[in-house]
N, C-alpha and C positions, 0 to 999 in steps of 0.2 A: 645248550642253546635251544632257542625253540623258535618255528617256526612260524611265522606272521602271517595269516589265510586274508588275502583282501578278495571281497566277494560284493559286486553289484548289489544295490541295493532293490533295484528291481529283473535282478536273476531268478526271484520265485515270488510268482506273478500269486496277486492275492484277488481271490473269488470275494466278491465283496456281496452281502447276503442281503434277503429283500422279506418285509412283513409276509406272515402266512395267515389266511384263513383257510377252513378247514374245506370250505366248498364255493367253487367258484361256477355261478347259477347263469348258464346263456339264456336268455328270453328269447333269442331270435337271429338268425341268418339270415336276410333274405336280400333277394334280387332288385335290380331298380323296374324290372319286372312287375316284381309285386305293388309297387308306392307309385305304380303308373297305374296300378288297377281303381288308385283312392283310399279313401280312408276305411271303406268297407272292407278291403283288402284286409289291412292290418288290425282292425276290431274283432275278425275273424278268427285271426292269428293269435290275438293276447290271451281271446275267449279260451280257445283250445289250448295254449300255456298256461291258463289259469288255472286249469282242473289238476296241471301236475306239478306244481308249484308246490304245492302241501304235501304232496306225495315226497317229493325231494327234498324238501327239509326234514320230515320225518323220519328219511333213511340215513340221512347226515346226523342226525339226534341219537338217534340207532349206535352209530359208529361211534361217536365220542362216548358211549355209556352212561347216556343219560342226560349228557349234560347240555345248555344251551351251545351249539354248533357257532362258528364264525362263519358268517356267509355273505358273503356281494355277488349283485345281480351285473351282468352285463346285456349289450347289443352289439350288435356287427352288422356295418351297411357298408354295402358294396360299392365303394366308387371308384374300383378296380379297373372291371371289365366295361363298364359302363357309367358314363356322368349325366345323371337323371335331377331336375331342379336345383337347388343349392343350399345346404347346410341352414339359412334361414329361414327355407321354408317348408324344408323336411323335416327338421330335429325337433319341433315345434309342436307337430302333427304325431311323429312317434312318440312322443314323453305325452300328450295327450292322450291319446287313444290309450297305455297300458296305466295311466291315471284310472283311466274310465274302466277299463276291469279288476282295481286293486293294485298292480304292479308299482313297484317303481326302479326306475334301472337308476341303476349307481356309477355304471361305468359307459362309456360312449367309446366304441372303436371304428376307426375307416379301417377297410380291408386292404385299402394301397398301405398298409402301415406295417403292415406285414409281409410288405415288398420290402420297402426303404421311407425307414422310419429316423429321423433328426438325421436324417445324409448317412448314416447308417444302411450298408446294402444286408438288411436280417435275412431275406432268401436266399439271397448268393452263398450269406455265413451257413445258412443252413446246409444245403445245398454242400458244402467242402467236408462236414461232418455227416457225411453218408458215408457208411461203411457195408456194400454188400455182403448179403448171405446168400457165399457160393453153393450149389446144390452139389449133391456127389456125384461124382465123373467129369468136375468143369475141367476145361484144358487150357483155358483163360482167350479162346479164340473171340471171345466177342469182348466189343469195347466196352473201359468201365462207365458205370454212369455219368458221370461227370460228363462224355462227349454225346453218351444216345442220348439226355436225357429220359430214357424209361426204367423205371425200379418193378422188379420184381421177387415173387414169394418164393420162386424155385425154378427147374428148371423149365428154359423157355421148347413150344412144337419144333421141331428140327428135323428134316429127312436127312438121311443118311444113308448114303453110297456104299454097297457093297463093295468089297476089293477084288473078288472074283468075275462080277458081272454087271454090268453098266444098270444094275437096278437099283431105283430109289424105293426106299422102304422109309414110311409115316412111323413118328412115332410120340405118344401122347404128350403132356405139357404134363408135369409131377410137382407137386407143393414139395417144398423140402420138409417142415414139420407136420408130413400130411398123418390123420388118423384114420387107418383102412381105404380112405378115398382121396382125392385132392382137391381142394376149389384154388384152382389156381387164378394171381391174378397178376398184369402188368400193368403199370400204372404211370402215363405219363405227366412227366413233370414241369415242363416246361415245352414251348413251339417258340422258334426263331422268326420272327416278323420285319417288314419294311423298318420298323421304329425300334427293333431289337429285343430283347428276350422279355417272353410275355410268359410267366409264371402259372401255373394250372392253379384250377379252383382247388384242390386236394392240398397239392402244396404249400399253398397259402395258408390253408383252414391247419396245415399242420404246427404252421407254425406261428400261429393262432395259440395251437391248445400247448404250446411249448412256454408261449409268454404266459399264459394264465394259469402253467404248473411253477412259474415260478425260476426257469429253468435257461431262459435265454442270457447270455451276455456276452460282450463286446470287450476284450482286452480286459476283463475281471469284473465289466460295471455293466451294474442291471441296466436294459432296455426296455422300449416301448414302456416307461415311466410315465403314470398319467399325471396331470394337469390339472388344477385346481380351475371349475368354471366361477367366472366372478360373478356371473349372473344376468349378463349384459347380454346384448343382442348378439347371435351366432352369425359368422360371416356370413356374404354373397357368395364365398369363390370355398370348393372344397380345401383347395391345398392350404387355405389360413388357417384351420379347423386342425384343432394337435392332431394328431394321430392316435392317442389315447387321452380321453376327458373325464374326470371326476365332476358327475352331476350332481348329487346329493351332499350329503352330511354325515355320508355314516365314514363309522372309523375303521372299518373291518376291511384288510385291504386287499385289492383287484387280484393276487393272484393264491393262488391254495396249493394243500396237497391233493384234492381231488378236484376233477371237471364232472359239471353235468349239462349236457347240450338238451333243452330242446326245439324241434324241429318239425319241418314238415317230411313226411317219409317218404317224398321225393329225391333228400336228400342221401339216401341210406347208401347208395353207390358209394357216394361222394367219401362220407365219414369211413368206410370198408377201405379205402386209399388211404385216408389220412392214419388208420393205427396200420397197415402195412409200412406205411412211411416214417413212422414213429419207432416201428420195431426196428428201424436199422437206421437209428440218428445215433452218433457217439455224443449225446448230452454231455455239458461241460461236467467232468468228475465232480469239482471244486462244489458246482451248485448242487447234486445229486447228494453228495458228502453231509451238506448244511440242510436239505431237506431229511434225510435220514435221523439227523442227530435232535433235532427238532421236535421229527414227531415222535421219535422215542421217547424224550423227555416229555413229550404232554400224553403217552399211551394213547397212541393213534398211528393204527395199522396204516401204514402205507406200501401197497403193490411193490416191489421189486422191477419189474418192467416197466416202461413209462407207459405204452401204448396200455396196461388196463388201470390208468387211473385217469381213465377218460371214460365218461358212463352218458350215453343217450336216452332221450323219451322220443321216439318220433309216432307223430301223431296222424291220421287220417285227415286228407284235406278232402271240403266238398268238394262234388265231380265238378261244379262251375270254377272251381278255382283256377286263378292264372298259371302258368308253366314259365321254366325258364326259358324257354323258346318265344315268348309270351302269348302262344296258343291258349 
């Protein structure tokens, strides 16, 4: 006789796979900070993007061995922390102004989308797939992240109590993978508010470079999935506005196996959180699987860690330039 195996048909959850380009190009992060400075603001901005635009395709040309690279450009506006005019009269002025230095973005992102994107909570999901990297000698006395919200590189300053003598003795903060020295860092990820948990700029930006590797999903189905623009006029109110927009025509699509941000190098704190943060995400295997096999078959090295296929240009802003403080 033989036995009959009845087995669910969805008992083994299928990672469902998403187009790859080889280089996914930010043109820009900025604050409502900046788009309250005017338009000089952001002419400034595309200026100084434009010089390394060429640089970064280059090196993408490089990689693929010669060959013409797959590349989409994006943007990321902040209407996060801050709701500055409205999607008609800002997205208007942004696709102009990097008109006017050459550019053109193919991809349109709000940063709230990167909170909770189609009712989708993607920071919370992130957020559960943290897995810390305990330092040696942890004794698991401090809480895990999930309750401090702070992540860190190793272990945290601690005095400690002699047992003989009521004396406290300092003792330093140590990177876990430090080399001869430590740059240690903690990095907070979230703050608890009147209106309920208000997610960090690092955080977000993390999971930011998590959808544009390709690498986020939701019960097996890809997320933050852009949106065809039909060409019509962009709402008054941000939340009508997708979460992610396909401005252009090109076919090359929004997420890759490598990131290249650039920025202003006010930023550089920021991005130093976001590949700490990266370094201790358990990425969905299923998607990490279908990116491997991918670029092996088109011979295109792909990093092993997620946090170094994420690569910066950050650039010198004039000393008049706006701040996020908007000093």
């Amino acid at each position: 006789m033989t036995e009959a195996v009845f087995r669910e048909t969805t008992a083994d959850p299928r990672t469902q796979s998403v187009p790859l380009a080889h280089l996914s190009l930010e043109l820009g992060h900025l604050y409502m900070e900046d788009f309250e400075a005017g338009p000089e603001r952001l002419r400034e901005h595309f200026a100084e993007v434009r010089i390394w635009v060429d640089a970064a395709r280059a090196s993408a040309a490089r990689r693929t061995g010669g060959k013409r690279p797959r590349i989409s450009t994006c943007f990321l506006i902040d209407d996060y922390f801050t709701r500055f005019s409205t999607p008609a009269e800002l997205v208007p002025l942004v696709l102009e102004e990097a008109e006017k230095a050459g550019l053109v973005i193919d991809y349109l992102a709000r940063e709230s989308g990167c909170a909770v994107a189609d009712r989708i909570e993607l920071a919370e999901s992130v957020m559960h797939r943290l897995v810390e990297s305990p330092p040696p000698g942890s004794h698991g006395s401090r809480p895990p992240v999930s309750q401090t919200g702070w992540l860190a590189n190793g272990r945290r300053t601690a005095p400690t109590r002699s047992a003989l003598a009521e004396i406290v003795t300092w003792q330093p903060p140590h990177e876990t993978a430090a080399r001869n020295h430590s740059v240690f860092m903690d990095v907070e990820l979230w703050s608890e508010t009147a209106k309920g948990r208000l997610w960090s700029c690092p955080f977000l930006a993390a999971v930011w470079q998590l959808a544009r590797l390709g690498l986020l999903r939701h019960l097996g189905e890809p997320v933050l999935v852009p949106r065809e623009w039909t060409g019509g006029d962009f709402p008054a109110d941000w939340d009508r506005l997708p979460p992610l927009l396909k401005l252009s025509d090109t076919r090359v699509p929004f997420s890759a196996y490598r990131t290249c941000t650039l920025m202003a190098n006010r930023f550089v704190a920021v991005e130093d959180a976001v590949r700490l943060i990266l370094d201790q995400v358990d990425v969905d295997s299923g998607a990490l699987e279908q990116v491997a096999k991918r670029s092996a078959m088109e011979g295109v090295a792909v990093p092993e860690a997620v946090a170094q296929r994420a690569t910066y240009v950050f650039y010198e802003e004039p000393a008049n330039s706006v701040l996020p403080d908007g000093t």
